[in-house]
MARBA-278554 format. One line per 10 residues: number of its first residue (from 0); for each residue y negated, z negated, x of C-alpha. Coordinates in Angstrom, 3 decimals, always signed. Each point is the difference from the previous one (the first is absolute). Layout:
REM MARBA-278554
NUM) Y/Z/X  ...
REM end
This chain:
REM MARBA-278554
0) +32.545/-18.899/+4.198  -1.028/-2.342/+3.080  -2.649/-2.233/-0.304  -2.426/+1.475/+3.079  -3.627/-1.272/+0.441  -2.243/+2.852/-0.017  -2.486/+0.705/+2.855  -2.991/+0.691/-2.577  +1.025/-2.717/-2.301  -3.264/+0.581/-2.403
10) +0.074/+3.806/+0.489  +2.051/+2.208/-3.046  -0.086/+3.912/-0.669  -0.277/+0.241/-3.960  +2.918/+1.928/-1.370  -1.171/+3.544/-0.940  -3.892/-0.108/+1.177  +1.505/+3.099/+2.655  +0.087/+3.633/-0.389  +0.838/+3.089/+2.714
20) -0.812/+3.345/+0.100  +2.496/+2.089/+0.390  +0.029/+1.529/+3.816  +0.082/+3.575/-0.139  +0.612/+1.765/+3.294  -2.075/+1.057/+2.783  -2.573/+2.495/-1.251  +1.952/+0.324/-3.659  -2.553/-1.408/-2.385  -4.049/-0.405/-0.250
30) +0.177/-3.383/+1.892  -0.132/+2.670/+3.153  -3.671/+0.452/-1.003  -1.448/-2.994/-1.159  -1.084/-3.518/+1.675  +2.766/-1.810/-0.007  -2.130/-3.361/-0.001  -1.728/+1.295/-2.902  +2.758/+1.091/-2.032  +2.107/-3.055/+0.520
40) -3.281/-2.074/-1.029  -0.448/+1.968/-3.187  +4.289/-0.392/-0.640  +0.084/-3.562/+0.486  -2.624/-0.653/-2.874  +2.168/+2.409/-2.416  +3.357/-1.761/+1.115  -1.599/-3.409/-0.131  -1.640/+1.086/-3.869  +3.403/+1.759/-1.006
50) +1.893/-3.330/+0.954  -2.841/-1.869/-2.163  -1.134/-1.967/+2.753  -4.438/+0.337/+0.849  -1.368/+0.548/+3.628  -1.955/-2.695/-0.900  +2.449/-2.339/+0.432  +0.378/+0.339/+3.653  -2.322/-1.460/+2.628  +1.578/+1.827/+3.237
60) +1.470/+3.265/+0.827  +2.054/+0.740/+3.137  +0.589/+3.473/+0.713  +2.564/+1.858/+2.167  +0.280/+3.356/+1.920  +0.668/+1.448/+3.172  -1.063/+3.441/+0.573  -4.411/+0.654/+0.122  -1.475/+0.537/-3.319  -3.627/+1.070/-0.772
70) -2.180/-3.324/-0.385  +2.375/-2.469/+1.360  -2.700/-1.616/+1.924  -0.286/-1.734/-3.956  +3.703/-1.192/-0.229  +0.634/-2.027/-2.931  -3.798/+0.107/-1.447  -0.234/+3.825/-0.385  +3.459/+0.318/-1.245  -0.807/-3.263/-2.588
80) -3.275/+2.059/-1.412  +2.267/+2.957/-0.837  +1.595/-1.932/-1.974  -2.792/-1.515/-1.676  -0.392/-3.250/+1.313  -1.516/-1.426/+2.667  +2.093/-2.096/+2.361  +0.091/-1.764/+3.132  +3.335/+0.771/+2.530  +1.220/+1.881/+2.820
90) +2.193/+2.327/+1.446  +3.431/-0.529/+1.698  +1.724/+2.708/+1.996  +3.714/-0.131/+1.199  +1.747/+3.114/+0.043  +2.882/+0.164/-2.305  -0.226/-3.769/-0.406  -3.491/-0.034/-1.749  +1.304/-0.037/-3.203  +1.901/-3.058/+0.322
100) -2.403/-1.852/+2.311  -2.884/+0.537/-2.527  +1.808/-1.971/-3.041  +0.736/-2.417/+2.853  -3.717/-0.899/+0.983  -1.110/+0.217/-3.730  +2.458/-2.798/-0.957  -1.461/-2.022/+3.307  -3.190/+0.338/-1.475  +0.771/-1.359/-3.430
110) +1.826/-3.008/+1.786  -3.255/-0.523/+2.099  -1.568/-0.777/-2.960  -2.692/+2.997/+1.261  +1.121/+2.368/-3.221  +1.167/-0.688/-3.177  +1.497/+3.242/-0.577  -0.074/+3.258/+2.509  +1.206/+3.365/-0.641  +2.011/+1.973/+2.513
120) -0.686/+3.787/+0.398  +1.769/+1.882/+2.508  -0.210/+3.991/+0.322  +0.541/+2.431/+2.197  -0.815/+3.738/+0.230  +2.090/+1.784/+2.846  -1.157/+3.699/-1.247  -3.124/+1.488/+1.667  -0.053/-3.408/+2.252  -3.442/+0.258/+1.961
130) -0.522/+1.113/+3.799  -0.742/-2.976/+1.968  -1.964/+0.485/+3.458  -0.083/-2.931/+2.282  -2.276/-0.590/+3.482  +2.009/-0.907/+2.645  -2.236/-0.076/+3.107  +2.842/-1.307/+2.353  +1.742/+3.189/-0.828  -0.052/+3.742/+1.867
140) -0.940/+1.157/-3.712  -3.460/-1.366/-1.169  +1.532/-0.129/-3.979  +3.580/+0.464/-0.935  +0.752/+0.666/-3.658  +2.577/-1.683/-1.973  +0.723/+2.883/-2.504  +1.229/-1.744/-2.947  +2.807/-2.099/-1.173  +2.930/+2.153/+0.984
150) -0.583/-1.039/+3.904  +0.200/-3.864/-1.039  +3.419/+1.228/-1.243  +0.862/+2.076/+2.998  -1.480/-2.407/+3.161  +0.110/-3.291/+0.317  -2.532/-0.847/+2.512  +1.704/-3.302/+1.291  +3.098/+1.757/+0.402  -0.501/+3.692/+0.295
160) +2.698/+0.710/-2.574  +0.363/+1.312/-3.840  +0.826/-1.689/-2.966  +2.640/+2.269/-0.030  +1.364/-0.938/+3.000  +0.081/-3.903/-1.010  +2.724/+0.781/-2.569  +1.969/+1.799/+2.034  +0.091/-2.801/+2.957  +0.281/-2.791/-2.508
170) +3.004/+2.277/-1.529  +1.885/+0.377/+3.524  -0.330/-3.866/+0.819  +1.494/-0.679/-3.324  +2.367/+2.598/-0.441  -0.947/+1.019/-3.038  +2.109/+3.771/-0.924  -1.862/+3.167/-1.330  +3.176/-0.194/-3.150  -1.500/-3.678/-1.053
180) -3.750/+1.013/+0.264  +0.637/+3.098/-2.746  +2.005/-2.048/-1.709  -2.945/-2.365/-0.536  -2.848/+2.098/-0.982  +1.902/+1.933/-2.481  +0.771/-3.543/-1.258  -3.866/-0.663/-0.150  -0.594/+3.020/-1.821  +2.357/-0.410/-2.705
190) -1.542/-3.437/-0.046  -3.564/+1.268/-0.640  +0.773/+2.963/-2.432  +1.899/-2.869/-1.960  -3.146/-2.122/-0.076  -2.354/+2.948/-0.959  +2.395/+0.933/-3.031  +0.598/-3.169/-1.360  -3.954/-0.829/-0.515  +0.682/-2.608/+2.550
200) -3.129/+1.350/+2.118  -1.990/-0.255/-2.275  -0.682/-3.781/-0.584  -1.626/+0.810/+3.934  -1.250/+3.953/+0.035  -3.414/+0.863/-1.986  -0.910/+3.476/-0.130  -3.440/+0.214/+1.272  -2.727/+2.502/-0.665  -1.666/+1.190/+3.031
210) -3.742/+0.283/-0.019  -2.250/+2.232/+1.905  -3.728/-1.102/+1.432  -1.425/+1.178/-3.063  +2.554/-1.911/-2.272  +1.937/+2.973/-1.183  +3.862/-0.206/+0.027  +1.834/+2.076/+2.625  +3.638/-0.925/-0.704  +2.145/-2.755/-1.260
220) +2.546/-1.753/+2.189  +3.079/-0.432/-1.637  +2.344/+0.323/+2.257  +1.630/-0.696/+3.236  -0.806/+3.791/+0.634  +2.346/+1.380/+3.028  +2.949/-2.410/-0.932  +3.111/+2.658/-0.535  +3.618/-0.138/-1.107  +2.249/-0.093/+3.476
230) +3.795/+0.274/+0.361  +2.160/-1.822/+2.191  +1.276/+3.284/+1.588  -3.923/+1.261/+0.405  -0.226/-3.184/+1.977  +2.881/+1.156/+2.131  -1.319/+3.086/+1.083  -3.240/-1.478/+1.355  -0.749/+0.560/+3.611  -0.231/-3.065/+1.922
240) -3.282/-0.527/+1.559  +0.877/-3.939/+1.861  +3.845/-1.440/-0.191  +0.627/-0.262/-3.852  -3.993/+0.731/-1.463  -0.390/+3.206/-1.642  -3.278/+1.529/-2.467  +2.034/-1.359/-2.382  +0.876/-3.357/+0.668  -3.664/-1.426/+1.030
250) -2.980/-0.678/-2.789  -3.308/+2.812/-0.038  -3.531/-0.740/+0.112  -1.233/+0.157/-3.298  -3.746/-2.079/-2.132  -0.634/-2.646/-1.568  -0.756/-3.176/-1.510  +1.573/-3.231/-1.695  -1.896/-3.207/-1.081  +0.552/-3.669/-0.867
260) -1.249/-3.562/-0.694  +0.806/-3.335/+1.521  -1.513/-2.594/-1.141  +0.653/-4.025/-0.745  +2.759/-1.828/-1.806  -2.180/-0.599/-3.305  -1.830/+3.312/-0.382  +3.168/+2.259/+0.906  +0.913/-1.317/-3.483  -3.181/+1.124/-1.691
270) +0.256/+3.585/+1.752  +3.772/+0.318/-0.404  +0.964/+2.223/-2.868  +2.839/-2.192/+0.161  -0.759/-3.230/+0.974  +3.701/-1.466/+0.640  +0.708/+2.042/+2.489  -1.154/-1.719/+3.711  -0.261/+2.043/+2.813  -0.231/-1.868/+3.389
280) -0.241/+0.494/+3.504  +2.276/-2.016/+2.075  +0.194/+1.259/+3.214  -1.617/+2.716/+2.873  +1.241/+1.109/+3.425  -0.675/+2.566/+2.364  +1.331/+0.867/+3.438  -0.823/+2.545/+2.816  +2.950/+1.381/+1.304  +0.674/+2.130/+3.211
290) -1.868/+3.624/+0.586  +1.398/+2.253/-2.086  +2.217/-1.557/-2.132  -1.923/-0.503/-2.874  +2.550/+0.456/-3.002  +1.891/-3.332/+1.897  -3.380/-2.091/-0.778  +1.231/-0.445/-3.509  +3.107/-1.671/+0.908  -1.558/-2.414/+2.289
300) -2.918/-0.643/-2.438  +2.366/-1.194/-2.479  +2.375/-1.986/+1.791  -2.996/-1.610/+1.177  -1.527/-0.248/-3.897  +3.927/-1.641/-0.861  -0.237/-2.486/+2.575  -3.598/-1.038/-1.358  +0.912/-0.653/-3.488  +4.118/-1.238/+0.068
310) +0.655/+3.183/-2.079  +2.497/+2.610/+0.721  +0.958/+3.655/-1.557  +2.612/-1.885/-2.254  -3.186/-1.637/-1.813  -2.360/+3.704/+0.001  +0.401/+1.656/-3.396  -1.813/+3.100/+0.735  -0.562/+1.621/+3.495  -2.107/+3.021/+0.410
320) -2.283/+1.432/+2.904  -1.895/+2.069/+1.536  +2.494/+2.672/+1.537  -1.564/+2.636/+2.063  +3.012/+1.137/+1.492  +3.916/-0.512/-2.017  +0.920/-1.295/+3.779  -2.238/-3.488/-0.951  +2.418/-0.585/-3.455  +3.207/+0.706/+2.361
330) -1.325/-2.525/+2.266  -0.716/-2.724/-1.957  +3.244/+0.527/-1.601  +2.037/-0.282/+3.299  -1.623/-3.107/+0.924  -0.222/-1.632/-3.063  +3.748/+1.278/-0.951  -2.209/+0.979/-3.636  +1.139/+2.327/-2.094  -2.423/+2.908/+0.302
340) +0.914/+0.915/-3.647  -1.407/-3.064/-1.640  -3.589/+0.300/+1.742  -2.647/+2.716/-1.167  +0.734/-0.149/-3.793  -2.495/+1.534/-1.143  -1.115/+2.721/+2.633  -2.119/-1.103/+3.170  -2.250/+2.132/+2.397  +3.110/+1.917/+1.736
350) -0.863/+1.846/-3.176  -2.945/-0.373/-1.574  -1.973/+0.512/+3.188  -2.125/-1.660/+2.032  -4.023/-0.299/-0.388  +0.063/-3.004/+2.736  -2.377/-2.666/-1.226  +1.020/-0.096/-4.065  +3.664/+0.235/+0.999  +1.322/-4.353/+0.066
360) -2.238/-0.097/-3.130  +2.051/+2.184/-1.987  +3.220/-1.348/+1.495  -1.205/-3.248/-1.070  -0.382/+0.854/-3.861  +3.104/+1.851/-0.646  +1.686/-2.366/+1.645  -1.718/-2.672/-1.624  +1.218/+1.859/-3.150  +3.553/-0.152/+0.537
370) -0.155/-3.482/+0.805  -1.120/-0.565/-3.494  +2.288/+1.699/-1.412  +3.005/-1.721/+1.455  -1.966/-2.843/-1.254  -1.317/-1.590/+3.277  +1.166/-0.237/+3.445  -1.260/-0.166/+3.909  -1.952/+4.170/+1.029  +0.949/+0.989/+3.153
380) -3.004/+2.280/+1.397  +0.105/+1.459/+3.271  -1.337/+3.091/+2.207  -0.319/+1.114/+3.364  -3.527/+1.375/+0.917  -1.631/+1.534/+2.906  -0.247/-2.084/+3.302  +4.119/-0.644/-0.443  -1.012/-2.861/-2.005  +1.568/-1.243/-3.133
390) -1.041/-2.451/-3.076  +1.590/-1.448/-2.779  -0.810/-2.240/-2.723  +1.650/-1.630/-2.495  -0.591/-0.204/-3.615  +1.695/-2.702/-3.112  -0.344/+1.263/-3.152  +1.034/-2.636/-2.678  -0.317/-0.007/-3.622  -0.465/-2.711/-2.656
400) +2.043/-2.969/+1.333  +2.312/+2.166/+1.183  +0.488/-0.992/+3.988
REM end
C-alpha cells in the first residue's frame, strides 16, 4: 500500500463504533409513522451501547437528512436528547451525498482540535414525507406547494428535468446497452443475497425496535423489507422507461438510519473494539458536472480525488457506491476500463434502497468491513447526488504494522 498523507491527519473512525438500520422500503415498516429524528436518536444510543461504547464519550453530534421532519428546527440537539445525552452539533443536508459529507465534516472537526470525538447520524424517512407550502410573492400564485419528496425526484428546478431522465442522457452519451445494464443489477443482487446469507451483514445491520410516543413497541426492523429475488430474464422483459433504465434497474425510496464515530488518533484506540485496526481518511473531492448528467459526476469526482492523492484504481482494494441507477456502475466501468464485477461486494443501494441522507454512511461501514477482512487496503467511496454533483472520499484501513 502507498504511503499517502492524509487530509485529516489527527482525525480516525474507530473500527466497529458504527451500526445501520436496515432500510426497509417506502411505506413497508413502522418507520412510515414515527419521527425519524427521534427514532434514529433513540437507535444510535442502543447501537452505540450494543457496540459497548457510552454516549458519554462523545462531545459533538452531526446529523444528516434531507427530506422535512417534525422538529428539525432542533437539528442535532433534539435528536442528541433522544438519545439520552445532551450534545452540541448541527445539521448537514446534501441530497444523496449527506451521508458521506457528514463523516467528512466530523473528522474536520476532530482535526480542528474543536471535538475530541463526534458521532455521525444520518437518517432519512421518504414514507409519508410532509407537504411543504412556500410564499412566493413574485409569483401569479400567492403559495405554491411542494408536495413531498417524490417531486424532488421528478423536477429538477435548475434544469426542469427528472432524475430519471439524467440516467438515460448520461446512458446515450456513453453508450452504455440495455444487455450490460441487466447484466449488472442481477450481478448486484446475487451480490447482496450472498452477503445477507453468509452473516456478512450483520457485523453492520442491528435490528431495531420501533417505539411509539408513548414508548410502546410497534414493530421491529429486521430487514431490508421490499428487497426480492429477480431473474436475469425478469430483467429482460422490463419496459424501458429512458434508453437502457427500467423499474428494475434503478434503487427505491425506502427509511432509515446509520451511525458512526470519528474521533482522534489516541482515543480511536480506547473506543475501538479492536484497537489495531486504523481507519483513515485520506482524501475528498467533489465536482458539479453539466445539467442533467448527474450519474457522470462520479467519474469526474474521482479522477479528480486520484489526481489529489497520486493513487490510482490499481492501489483501491474495495470500491462501492451509491448507485441510484445500474447506468452510474456501467459508467464508471467504461471510463475507468474497471471490472464492474469486482465492485459492490457486498450489496450497495441499487438494492438495498435508498433513504437519501443515511445512504454514504452505510456504504462506508460495509465497505469498511471488507477492507478488514482482506486485511487492509485503500476504500473507494463514491455517489452521485442531486444537483448532478458527485463526491468521493477515500478511506486506508491498515492493521497492526501491516502497511
Amino acid at each position: 500500500m502507498k504511503k499517502i498523507e492524509s487530509i485529516y491527519p489527527n482525525a480516525r473512525i474507530p473500527y466497529g463504533t458504527w451500526g445501520s438500520s436496515y432500510f426497509p422500503a417506502w411505506q413497508m415498516s413502522p418507520l412510515a409513522e414515527v419521527n425519524i429524528g427521534q427514532f434514529a436518536g433513540e437507535a444510535m444510543s442502543k447501537i452505540m451501547s450494543k457496540r459497548k461504547v457510552q454516549m458519554k464519550n462523545l462531545d459533538y453530534l452531526v446529523t444528516g437528512s434531507t427530506i422535512p421532519w417534525h422538529w428539525k428546527f432542533w437539528t442535532s440537539p433534539f435528536v442528541s436528547s433522544c438519545a439520552g445525552f445532551r450534545l452540541p452539533g448541527y445539521h448537514v443536508e446534501q441530497a444523496c451525498a449527506t451521508g458521506l459529507k457528514a463523516i467528512l465534516l466530523a473528522a474536520a472537526e476532530v482535526q480542528s482540535g474543536s471535538s475530541d470525538t463526534v458521532g455521525v447520524l444520518t437518517f432519512d424517512r421518504t414514507s409519508d414525507s410532509p407537504v411543504g407550502v412556500f410564499p412566493e410573492r413574485r409569483s401569479y400564485e400567492r403559495t405554491i406547494a411542494l408536495s413531498d419528496v417524490w417531486d424532488n425526484f421528478g423536477f429538477d428546478p435548475a434544469t426542469g428535468n427528472a432524475m430519471l431522465a439524467t440516467a438515460g442522457l448520461a446512458a446515450r452519451k456513453y453508450k452504455i446497452d440495455k444487455k450490460e445494464v441487466d447484466e449488472l443489477t442481477f450481478y448486484r443482487y446475487e451480490q447482496y443475497f450472498k452477503s445477507l446469507e453468509s452473516g456478512f451483514l450483520n457485523r453492520v445491520l442491528v435490528p431495531l425496535e420501533v417505539l411509539n410516543l408513548q414508548g410502546k413497541v410497534m414493530g421491529v426492523i429486521d430487514s431490508d423489507a421490499g428487497v426480492r429475488k429477480i431473474t436475469l430474464d425478469g430483467l429482460r422483459a422490463m419496459r424501458e422507461l429512458d434508453s437502457c433504465v427500467t423499474s428494475g434497474t434503478q434503487t427505491h425510496a425506502s427509511d432509515g438510519m446509520a451511525t458512526l464515530l470519528v474521533t482522534n488518533k489516541d482515543k480511536a484506540k480506547e473506543l475501538s473494539s479492536r484497537p489495531e485496526i486504523d481507519i483513515q481518511i485520506v482524501g475528498r473531492a467533489e465536482v458539479r458536472t453539466l445539467p442533467s448528467l448527474m450519474p457522470e459526476a462520479p467519474v469526474l469526482t474521482i479522477k479528480k480525488l486520484l489526481n489529489q492523492t497520486s493513487l490510482t484504481l490499481d492501489d483501491i482494494a474495495v470500491v462501492k457506491n451509491h448507485n441510484p441507477f445500474a447506468v452510474n456502475d456501467a459508467i464508471f466501468a467504461k471510463e475507468f476500463k474497471y471490472d464492474w464485477h469486482k465492485m459492490n461486494n457486498t450489496g450497495c443501494p441499487l438494492v438495498w434502497g435508498h433513504p437519501q441522507g443515511p445512504t454514504l454512511t452505510r456504504v462506508s461501514m460495509e465497505a469498511i468491513e471488507e477492507a478488514v477482512d482482506l486485511g487492509g487496503g485503500y476504500v473507494l467511496i463514491f455517489g452521485c447526488a442531486a444537483g448532478d454533483v458527485g463526491i468521493a472520499a477515500i478511506y486506508k484501513v491498515s492493521e497492526g504494522g501491516k502497511k
